[in-house]
C-alpha positions in Angstrom: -4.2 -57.8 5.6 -5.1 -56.2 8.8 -3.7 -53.4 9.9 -1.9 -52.8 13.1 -4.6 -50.2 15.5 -2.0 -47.5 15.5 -1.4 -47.6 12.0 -5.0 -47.0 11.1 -4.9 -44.0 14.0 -2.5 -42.6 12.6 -4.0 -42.6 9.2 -7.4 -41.3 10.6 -5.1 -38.3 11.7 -3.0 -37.7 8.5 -6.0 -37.9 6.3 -8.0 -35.0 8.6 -4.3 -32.9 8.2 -4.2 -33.6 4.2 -8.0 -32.4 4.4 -7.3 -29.4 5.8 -4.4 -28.8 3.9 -6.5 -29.4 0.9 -9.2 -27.0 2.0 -6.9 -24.3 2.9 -5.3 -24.7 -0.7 -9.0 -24.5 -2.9 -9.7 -21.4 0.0 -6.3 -19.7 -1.3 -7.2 -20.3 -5.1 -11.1 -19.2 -4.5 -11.8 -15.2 -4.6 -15.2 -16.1 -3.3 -14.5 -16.8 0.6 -16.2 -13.9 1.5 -19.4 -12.1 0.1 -20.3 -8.3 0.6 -24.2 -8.2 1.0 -24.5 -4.6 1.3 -24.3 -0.9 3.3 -26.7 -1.2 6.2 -28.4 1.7 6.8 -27.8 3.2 10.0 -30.3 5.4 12.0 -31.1 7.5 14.7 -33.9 5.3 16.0 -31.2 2.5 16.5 -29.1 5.1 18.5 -26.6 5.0 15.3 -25.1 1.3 15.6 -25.0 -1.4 12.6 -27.9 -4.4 13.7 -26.9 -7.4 13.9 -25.8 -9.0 10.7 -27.5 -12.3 11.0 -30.4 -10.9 10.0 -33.8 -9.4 10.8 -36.4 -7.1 10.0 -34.9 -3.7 10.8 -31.4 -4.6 8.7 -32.1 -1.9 5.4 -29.4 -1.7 3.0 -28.6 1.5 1.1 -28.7 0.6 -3.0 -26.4 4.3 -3.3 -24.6 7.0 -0.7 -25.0 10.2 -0.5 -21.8 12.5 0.5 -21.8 16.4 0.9 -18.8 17.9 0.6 -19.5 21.3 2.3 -20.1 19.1 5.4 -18.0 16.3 5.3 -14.5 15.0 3.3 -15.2 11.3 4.0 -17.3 8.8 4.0 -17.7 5.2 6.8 -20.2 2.6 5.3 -21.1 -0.5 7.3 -20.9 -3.4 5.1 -22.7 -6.6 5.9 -20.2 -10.0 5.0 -21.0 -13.7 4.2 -18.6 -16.3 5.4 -18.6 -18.5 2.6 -16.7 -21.1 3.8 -18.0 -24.5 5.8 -16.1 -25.5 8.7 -13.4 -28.3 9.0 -15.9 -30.5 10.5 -18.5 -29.8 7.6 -15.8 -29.7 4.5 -14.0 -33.1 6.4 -16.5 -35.2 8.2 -14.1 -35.0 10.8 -15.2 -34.4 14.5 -13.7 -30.6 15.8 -12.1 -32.6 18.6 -10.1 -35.0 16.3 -8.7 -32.0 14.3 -7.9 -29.8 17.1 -8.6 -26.2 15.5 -10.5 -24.4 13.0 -9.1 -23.0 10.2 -11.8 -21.6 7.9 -12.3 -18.5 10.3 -11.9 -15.2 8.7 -10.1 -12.1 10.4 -10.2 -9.2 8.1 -7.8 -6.9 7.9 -8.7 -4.2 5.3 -9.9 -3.5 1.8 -8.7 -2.6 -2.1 -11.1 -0.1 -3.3 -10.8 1.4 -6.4 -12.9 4.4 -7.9 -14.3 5.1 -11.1 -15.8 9.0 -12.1 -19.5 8.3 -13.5 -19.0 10.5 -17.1 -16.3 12.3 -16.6 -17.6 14.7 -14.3 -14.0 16.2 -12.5 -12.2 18.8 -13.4 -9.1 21.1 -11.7 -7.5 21.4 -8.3 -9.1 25.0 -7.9 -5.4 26.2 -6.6 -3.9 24.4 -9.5 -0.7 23.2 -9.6 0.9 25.3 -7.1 -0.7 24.0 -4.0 -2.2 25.3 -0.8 0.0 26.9 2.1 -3.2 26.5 4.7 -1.4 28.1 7.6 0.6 30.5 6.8 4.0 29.2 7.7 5.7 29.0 4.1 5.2 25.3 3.3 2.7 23.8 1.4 0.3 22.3 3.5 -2.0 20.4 0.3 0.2 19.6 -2.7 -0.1 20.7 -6.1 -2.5 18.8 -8.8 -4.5 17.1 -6.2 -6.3 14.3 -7.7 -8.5 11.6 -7.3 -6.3 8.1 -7.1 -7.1 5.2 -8.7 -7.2 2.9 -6.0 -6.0 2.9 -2.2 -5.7 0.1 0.8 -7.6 1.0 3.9 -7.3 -0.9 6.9 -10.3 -2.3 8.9 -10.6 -4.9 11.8 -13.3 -7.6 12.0 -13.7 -11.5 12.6 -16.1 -13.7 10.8 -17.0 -17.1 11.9 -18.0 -19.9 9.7 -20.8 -19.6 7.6 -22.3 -16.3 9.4 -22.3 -12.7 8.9 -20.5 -9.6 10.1 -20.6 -6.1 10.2 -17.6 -4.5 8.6 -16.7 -0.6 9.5 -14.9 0.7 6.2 -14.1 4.4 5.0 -15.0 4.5 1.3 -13.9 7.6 1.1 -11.0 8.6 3.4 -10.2 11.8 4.1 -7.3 12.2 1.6 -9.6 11.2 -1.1 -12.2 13.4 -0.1 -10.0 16.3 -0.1 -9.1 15.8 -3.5 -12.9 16.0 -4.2 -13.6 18.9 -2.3 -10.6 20.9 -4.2 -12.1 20.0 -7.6 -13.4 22.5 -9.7 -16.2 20.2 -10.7 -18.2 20.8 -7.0 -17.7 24.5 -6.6 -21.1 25.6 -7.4 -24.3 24.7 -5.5 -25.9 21.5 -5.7 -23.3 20.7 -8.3 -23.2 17.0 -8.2 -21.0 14.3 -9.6 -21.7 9.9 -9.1 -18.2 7.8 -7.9 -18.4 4.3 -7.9 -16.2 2.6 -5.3 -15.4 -1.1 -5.8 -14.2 -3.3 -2.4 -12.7 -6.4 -2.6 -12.2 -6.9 1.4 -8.6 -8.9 2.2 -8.2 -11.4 5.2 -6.6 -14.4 6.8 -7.6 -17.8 8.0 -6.8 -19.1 11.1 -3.8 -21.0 9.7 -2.7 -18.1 7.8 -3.9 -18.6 4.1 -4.9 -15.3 2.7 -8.4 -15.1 1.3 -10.1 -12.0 -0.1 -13.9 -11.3 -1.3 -15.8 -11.0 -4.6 -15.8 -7.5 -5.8 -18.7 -5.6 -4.3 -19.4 -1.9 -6.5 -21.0 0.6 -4.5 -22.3 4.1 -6.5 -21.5 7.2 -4.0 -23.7 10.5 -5.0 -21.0 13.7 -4.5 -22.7 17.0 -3.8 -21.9 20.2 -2.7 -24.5 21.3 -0.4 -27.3 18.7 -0.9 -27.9 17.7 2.6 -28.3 20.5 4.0 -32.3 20.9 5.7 -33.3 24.9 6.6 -34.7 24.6 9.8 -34.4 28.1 10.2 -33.6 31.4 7.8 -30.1 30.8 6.4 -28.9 34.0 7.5 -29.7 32.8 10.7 -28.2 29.0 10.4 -25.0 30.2 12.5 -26.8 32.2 15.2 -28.2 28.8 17.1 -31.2 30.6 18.2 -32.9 27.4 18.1 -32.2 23.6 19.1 -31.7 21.7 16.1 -34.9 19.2 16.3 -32.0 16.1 15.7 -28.1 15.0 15.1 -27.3 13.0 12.2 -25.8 9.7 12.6 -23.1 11.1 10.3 -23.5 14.5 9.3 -22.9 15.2 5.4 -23.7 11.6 5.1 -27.1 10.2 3.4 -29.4 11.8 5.9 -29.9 15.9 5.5 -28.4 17.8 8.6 -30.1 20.8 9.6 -28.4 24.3 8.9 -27.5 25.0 12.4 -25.5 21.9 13.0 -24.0 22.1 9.3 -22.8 25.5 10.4 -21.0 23.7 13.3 -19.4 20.9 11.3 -18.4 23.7 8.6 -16.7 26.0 11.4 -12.8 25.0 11.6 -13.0 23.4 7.5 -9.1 23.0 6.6 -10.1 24.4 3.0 -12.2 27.6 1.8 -14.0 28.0 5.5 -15.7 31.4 5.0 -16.7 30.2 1.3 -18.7 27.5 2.3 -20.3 29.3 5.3 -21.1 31.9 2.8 -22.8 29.7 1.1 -24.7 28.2 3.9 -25.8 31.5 4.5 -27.3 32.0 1.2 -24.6 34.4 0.9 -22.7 32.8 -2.3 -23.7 30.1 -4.9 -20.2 29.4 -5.8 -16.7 28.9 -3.7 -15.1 30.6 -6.7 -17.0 33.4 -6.0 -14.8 36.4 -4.7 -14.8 36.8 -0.9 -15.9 40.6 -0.1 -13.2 43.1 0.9 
């Protein structure tokens, strides 16, 4: 029997609505919508911005990160992501027009990342378990026991279309993180050096609001007290700025050396054991532990 025309419109329409429906479901069951490809490297000769993440012969990615503590407390990697998903039209057969909005875009909102301590390598709080009164004014301005945490949420913005790529800003290692390494006993000396591996599994919506998240993505961080530090000049001299440093890192305490002078800025105003690390910038002190002279 022949159907009527507006029953067989009508099931033209329901049957793009159960498709979606039924892509949207596998999307919310599949940890796979999105794929992390990597940490692009990002360079002075680019002027310091992520490339486009389609592609292209000057995209690098870092295999590892490098992050000195007596410069920096965090760390902002640029990952490139895969839209795994096809669109509506591709997953449906059904003309964009006929369906009337796409719902396998991405917006991401942030990221799980949890840490790992290659060997065991931390140690103390070096003020212990009574904290760290940093001003002066009676309360305690780090607490006690600082430690590394197992895993935190950070927040992030981006939008990935179907089936391309993106470049996603993320802080592997906030701030609060990388105070808790900078307190720890284990980096006090010099080039003391310790390997954290940070596992992301970004988080996101689809247009019709079905959560989706990414495979996990492991990325090894180096830790290191004073490894990226270049002498461009004496290091009694680092935090005279006789000379012009020759360049600016992108990031400085971040995967590319800094030279002394403008590691002696970046130090200048550090919320914890200031005059330590300049003293050891200066060639003045191996150790933060060492005593400070009278």
């Amino acid at each position: 029997m022949r159907m009527p025309t507006g029953w067989s419109m009508n099931s033209r329409i329901l049957t793009a609505v159960f498709a979606i429906f039924a892509v949207s479901a596998c999307v919310a069951e599949d940890p796979g919508s999105m794929l992390i490809q990597g940490n692009q490297r990002i360079t002075r000769e680019q002027q310091c911005e992520p490339q486009p993440a389609q592609g292209g012969s000057q995209m690098v990615f870092l295999a590892m990160g490098v992050m000195d503590l007596l410069q920096t407390n965090h760390y902002q990697a640029h990952m490139v992501v895969a839209s795994r998903l096809p669109t509506i039209e591709t997953a449906t057969g059904k003309e964009v027009e006929d369906l009337q909005i796409e719902t396998n875009e991405i917006t991401v909102t942030g990221a799980w990342l949890t840490y790992r301590v290659e060997g065991g390598t931390l140690g103390d709080a070096f003020f212990g378990d009574a904290g760290l009164d940093l001003d002066g004014d009676g309360e305690l301005d780090l607490p006690g026991n600082l430690t590394l945490p197992e895993s935190e949420f950070v927040t992030t913005s981006a939008f990935l279309a179907n089936a391309t790529n993106a470049v996603v800003v993320l802080e592997l290692v906030t701030p609060a993180v990388g105070m808790a390494l900078d307190v720890n006993t284990a980096f006090d000396h010099l080039y003391s050096a310790g390997l954290i591996s940070v596992e992301i599994v970004l988080t996101g919506y689809l247009t019709d609001g079905t959560e989706v998240h990414s495979t996990p993505f492991t990325y090894p961080i180096k830790v290191c007290r004073g490894c990226l530090v270049a002498y461009n000049v004496n290091p009694e001299e680092c935090c005279t700025f006789l000379d012009e440093p020759s360049y600016i890192p992108c990031f400085p305490g971040q995967d590319e050396a800094s030279p002394c002078n403008i590691a002696c800025n970046v130090i200048s105003g550090s919320a914890v054991r200031e005059e330590q690390k300049l003293r050891m910038l200066l060639g003045e002190s191996t150790s933060l532990a060492d005593p400070l002279p009278e």
